[in-house]
N, C-alpha and C positions, 0 to 999 in steps of 0.2 A: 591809362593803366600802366605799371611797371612791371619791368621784368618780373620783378619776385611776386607780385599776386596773382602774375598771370603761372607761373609756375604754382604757388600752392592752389590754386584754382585748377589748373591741373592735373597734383597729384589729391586732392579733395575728392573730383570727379573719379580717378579709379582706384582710389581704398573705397571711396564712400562703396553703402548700399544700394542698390534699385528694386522697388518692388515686383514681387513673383506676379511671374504672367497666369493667366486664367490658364486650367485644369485642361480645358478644350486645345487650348495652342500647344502645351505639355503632348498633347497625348496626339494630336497633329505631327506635331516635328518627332516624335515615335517612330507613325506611322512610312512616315517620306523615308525614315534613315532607316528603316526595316528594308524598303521598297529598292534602298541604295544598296545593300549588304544581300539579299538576298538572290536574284535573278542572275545567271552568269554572266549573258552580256554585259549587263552593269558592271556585276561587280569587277568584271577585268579591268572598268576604268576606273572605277574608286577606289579598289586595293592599293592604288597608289599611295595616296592616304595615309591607309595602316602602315603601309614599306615605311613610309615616313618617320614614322612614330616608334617604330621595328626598330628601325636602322638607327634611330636617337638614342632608343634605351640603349643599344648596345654601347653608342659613344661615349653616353654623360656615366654610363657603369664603370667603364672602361677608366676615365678619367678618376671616377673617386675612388678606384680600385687603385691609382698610381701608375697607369699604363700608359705609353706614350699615344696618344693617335694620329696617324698617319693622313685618315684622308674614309670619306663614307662617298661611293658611290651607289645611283640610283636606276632604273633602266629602266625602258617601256614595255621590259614583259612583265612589270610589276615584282621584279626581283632588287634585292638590294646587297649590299659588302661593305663592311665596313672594316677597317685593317685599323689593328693597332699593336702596339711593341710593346714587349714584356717577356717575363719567363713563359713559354708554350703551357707549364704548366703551374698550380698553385688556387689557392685560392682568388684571384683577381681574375685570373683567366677563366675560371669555374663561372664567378658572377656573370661575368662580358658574358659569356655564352649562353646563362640563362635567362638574362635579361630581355632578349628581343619580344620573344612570345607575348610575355607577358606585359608586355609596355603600352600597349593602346588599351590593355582595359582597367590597367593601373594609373593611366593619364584621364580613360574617361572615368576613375572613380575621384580623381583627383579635384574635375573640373564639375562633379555631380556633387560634390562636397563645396565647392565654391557657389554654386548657382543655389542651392538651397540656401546659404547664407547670405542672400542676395548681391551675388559680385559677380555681375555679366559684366561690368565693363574689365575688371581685374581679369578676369579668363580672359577674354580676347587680348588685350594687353600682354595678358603674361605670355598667351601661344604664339603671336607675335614674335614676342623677345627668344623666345627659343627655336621658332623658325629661322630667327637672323642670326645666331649665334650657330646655329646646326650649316649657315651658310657656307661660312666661312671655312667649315672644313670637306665640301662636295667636293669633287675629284670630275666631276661630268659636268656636262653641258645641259644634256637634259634633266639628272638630276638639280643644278642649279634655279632650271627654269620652272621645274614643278616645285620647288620650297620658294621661289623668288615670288610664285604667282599664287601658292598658300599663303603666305605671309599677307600680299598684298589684298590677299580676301579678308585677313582680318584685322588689315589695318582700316579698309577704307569701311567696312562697317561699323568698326568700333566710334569713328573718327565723323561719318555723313550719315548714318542712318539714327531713326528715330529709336526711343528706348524698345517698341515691339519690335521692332525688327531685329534688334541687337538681339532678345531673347529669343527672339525664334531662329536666328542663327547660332546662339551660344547653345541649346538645346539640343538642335539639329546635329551641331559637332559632336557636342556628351552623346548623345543617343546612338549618332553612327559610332565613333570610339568603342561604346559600350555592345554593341553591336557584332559591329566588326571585327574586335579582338576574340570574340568565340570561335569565329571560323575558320581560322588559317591553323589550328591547332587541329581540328576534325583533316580540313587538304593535306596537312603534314603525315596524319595515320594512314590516308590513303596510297598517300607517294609512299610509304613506307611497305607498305602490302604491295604496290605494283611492282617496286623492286625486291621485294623479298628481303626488305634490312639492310641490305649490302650497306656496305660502307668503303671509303677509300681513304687512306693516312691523308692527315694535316698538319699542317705547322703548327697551328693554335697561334697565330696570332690574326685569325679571320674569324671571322664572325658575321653571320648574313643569313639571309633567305634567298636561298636559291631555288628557284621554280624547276619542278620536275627533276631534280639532282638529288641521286639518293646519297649523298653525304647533308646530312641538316644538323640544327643545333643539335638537336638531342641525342643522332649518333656524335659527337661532337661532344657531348657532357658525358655521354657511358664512358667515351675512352677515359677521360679527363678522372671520371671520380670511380670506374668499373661498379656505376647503377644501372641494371639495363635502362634501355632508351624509351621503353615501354612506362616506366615509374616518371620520366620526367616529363613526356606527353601527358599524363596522369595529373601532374603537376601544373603543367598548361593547357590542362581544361577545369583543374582545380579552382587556381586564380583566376580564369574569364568568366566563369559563370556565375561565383560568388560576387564578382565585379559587377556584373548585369544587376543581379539580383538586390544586393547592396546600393548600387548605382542608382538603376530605378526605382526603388523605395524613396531615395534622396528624393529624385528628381519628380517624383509625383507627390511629393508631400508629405509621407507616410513614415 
């Protein structure tokens, strides 16, 4: 066999379609990504995850906004920073800052619109490609090693495992994404009531989740557009829930 059929054999393999898993294994890989999002012990180790996906929207905004990026680091209290270069303020800086929240339940509507169309191997592929390219600009150590060993979950599934198992991992992902992106917008209100709002000046060329730090995106967007911070929490439970709801209607068939 030569090189070129072995590549369009290939690229066949992830445009093509695969057919939708049974209703039961749907509502299965639900239930597990409920069970990973909701308990706090857990979730302090799966928010990694969403940081992940956090920390990306901020970069690839950043980038189509024309902003230089500098560098996204990741940490193990599940908080994340991603710095990029530009005017502190404007429209580009606005995006970068809104972008985070809303990024894990706009990637799992993204990836709940490909799985209904039958492209579990295209999802795994495509998150792949944006894990290695999200690589390149870590700034940590640890961050490298949790996008190095994301990635490598879905290369070797995409790559050794049988088509059930692709979907019950492709699913698994959409469903925590989908998931998961509602609840870091509910901890942001809280952190915001424990500190009473406060906020402290920024340069605006930062962008992150910062665990338990009362400066966040949203104070972070008030200054930037004088919205209170209140309207754009509003906005990032607007978009995750609609996500969910939109998502899993895909995702179940409906």
């Amino acid at each position: 066999m030569d090189s070129s059929t072995t590549a369009t054999d290939l690229w066949n393999r992830v445009v093509g379609t695969q057919p939708h898993p049974s209703l039961w294994l749907v509502l299965a890989t639900g239930v597990i990504a409920l069970a990973a999002v909701t308990p706090y012990g857990v979730w302090r180790v799966t928010r990694n995850a969403i940081t992940i996906a956090h920390e990306g929207g901020h970069a690839i905004v950043a980038l189509l906004s024309g902003r230089r990026l500098d560098g996204i680091r990741l940490h193990s209290d599940t908080s994340g920073l991603t710095v990029s270069r530009g005017r502190p303020t404007g429209l580009g800086m606005i995006l970068t800052a809104a972008a985070g929240y809303p990024a894990p339940s706009l990637l799992g509507l993204a990836g709940a619109a490909l799985l209904a169309a039958g492209h579990t191997t295209a999802l795994l592929w495509g998150a792949a490609a944006l894990l290695a390219a999200m690589l390149v600009m870590i700034r940590n150590a640890y961050g490298a090693l949790t996008v190095v060993l994301s990635g490598a979950a879905f290369v070797l599934v995409s790559w050794l495992a049988g088509p059930q198992v692709q979907a019950a991992f492709a699913y698994g992902v959409v469903w925590f994404l989908l998931l998961g992106g509602v609840r870091p917008a509910f901890e942001l209100q809280r952190k915001r009531k424990r500190w009473g709002g406060a906020t402290a000046p920024r340069s605006g060329v930062v962008a992150g989740w910062r665990a338990g730090a009362p400066d966040s995106d949203a104070d972070q967007l008030a200054r930037l557009t004088h919205v209170p911070p209140v309207v754009w929490l509003g906005l990032f439970h607007v978009v995750s829930l609609c996500s969910l709801t939109g998502g899993g209607r895909w995702l179940l068939g409906r």
